[in-house]
C-alpha positions as CSV (number, residue, x, y, z in Angstrom):
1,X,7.8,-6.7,-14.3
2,X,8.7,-5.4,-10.9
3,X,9.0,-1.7,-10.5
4,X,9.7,-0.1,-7.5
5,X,11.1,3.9,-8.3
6,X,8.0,4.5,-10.6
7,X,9.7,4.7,-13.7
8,X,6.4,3.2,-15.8
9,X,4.2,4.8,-13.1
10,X,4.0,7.9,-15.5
11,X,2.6,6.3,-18.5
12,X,0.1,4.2,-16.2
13,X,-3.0,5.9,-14.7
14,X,-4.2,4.2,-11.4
15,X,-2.4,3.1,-8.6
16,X,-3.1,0.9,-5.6
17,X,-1.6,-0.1,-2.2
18,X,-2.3,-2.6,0.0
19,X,-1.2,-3.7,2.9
20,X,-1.0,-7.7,3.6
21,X,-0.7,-9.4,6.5
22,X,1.6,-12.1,5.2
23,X,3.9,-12.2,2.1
24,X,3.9,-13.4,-0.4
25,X,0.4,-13.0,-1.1
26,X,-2.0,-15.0,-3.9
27,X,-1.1,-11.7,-6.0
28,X,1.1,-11.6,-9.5
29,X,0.4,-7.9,-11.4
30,X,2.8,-7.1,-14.1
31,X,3.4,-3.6,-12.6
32,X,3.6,-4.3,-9.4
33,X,6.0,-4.5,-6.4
34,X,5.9,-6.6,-3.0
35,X,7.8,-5.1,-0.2
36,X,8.3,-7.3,3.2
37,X,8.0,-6.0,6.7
38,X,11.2,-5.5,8.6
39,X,9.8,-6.4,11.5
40,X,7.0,-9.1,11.2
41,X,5.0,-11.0,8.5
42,X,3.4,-8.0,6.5
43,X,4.0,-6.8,3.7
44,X,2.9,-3.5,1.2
45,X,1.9,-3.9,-2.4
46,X,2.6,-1.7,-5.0
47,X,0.9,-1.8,-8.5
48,X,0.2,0.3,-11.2
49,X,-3.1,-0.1,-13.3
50,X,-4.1,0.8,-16.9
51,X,-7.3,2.8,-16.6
52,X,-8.9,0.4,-18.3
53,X,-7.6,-2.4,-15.8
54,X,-9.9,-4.1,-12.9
55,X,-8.4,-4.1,-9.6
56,X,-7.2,-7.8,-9.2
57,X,-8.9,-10.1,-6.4
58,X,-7.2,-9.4,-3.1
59,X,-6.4,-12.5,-0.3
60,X,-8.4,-12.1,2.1
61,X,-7.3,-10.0,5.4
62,X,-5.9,-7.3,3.0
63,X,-6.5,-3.5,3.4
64,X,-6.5,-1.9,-0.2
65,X,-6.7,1.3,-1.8
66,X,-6.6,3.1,-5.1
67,X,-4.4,6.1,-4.6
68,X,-3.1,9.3,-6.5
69,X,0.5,9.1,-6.5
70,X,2.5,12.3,-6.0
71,X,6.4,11.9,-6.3
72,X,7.8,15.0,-4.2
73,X,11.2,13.7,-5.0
74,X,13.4,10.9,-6.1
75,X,17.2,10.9,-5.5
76,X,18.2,7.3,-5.8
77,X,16.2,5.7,-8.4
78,X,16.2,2.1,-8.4
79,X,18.2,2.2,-5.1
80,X,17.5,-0.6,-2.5
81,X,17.1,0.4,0.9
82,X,14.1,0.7,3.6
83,X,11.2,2.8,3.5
84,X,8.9,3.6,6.3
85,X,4.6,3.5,4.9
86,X,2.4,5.5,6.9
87,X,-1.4,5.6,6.8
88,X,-2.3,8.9,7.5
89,X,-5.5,10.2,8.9
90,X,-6.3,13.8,8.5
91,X,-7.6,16.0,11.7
92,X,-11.3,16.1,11.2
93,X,-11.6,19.5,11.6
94,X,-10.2,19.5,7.8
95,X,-11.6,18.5,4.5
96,X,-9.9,15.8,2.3
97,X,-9.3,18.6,-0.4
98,X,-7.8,20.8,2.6
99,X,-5.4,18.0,3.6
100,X,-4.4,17.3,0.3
101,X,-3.6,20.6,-0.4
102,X,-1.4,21.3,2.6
103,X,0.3,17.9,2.7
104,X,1.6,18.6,-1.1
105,X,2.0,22.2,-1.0
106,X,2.9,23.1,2.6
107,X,4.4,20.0,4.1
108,X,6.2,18.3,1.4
109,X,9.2,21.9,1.1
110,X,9.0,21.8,4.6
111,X,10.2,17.4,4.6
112,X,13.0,18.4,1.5
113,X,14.6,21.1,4.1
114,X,14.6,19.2,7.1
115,X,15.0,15.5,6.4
116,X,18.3,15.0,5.1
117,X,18.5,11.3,4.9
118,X,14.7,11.3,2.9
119,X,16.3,10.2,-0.8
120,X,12.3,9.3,-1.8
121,X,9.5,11.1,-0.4
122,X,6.0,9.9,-2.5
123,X,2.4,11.2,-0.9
124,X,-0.5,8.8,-2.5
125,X,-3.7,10.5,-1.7
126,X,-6.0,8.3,-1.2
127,X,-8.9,8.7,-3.8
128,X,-11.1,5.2,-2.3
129,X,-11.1,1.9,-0.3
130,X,-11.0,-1.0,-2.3
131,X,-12.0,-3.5,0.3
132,X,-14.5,-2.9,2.6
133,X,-12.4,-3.7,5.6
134,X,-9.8,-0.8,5.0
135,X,-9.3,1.8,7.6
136,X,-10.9,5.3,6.5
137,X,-7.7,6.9,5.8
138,X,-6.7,9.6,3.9
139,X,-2.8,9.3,2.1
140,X,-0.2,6.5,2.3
141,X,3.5,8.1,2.7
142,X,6.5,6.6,1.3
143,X,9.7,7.7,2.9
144,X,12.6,6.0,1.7
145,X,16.2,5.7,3.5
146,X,19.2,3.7,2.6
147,X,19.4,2.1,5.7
148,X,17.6,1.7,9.0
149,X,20.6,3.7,10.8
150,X,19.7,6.7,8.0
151,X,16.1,6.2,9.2
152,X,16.5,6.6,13.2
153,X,19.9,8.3,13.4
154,X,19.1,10.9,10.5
155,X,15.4,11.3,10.3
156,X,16.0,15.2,11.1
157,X,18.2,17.8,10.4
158,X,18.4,19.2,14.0
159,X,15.6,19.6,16.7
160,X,15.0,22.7,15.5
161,X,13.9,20.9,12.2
162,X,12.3,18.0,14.1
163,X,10.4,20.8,15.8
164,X,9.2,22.6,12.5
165,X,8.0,19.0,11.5
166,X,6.4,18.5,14.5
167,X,4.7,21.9,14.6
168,X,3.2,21.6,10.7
169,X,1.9,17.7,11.1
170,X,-0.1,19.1,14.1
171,X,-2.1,21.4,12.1
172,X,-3.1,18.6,9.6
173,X,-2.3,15.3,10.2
174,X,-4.3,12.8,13.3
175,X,-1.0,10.9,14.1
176,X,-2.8,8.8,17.2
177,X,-5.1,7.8,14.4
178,X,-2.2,6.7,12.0
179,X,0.1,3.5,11.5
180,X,3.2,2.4,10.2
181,X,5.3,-0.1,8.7
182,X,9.1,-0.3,7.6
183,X,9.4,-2.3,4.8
184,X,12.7,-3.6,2.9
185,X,12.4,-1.9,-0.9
186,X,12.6,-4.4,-3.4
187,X,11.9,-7.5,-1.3
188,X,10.5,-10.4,-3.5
């Protein structure tokens, strides 16, 4: 069963993402969503593990990791739209607890005020690299839009709230170090 607004995500314990460089991959979980790239052949996994539950076998060329999940906010569950997933490096000069910390407590009222268009916003920490290939990284943002025109057009409430954004990532997140991709939620 496919879930993709984390519904059963509360009565499961572990949860991974992985990012594919062609879907569909060799992968069927139970609780688990596929989402395609908008723009080329990747694709992000999501699944949600019993704690008891190995990690399955990955294709190869996937980047994986086991993540804790922190909804900020949901205001379309179950809605189909886009959602941009970032792979976020923290500056070095902070810890992992440190940038935790901030990105939930600080960052996340900050994002509710001044992204308008945001109807998801999910931070997964990440807590380890499940192959050993994965980028070093630090959390995996999900921020969901109903369209791509509600992504670029309404991304920020004004410049003065595109500048508050700008101002608080700076003081936590490496964005030269980071990636993205825009996926289509719900995509088989």
């Amino acid at each position: 069963m496919a879930i993709s607004d984390g519904t059963l995500a509360s009565a499961l314990v572990r949860k991974i993402v992985a990012l594919l460089p062609s879907a569909p991959p060799d992968v069927t979980l139970e609780t688990s969503t596929i989402e395609r790239s908008v723009d080329d052949d990747a694709a992000v996994l999501f699944a949600w593990l019993n704690d008891d539950d190995e990690v399955p076998s990955l294709p190869a060329g996937v980047h994986a990791w086991e993540v804790d999940e922190r909804v900020q906010w949901n205001d379309a569950p179950g809605a189909a739209g886009v959602k941009r997933v970032i792979f976020v490096h923290r500056l070095p000069s902070i810890d992992r607890d440190e940038f935790a910390e901030h990105w939930s407590n600080d960052h996340a009222p900050l994002a509710r005020k001044h992204h308008p268009a945001l109807r998801r916003y999910v931070q997964n920490v990440v807590v380890s690299r499940l192959t050993d290939d994965a980028p070093d990284i630090d959390g995996i943002a999900e921020l969901s839009f109903a369209s791509v025109t509600d992504m670029r057009e309404r991304m920020f409430d004004s410049e003065e709230g595109r500048a508050v954004i700008a101002a608080d990532v700076d003081t936590f997140i490496d964005l030269a170090a980071g990636s993205r991709v825009v996926v289509a939620e719900g995509t088989p």
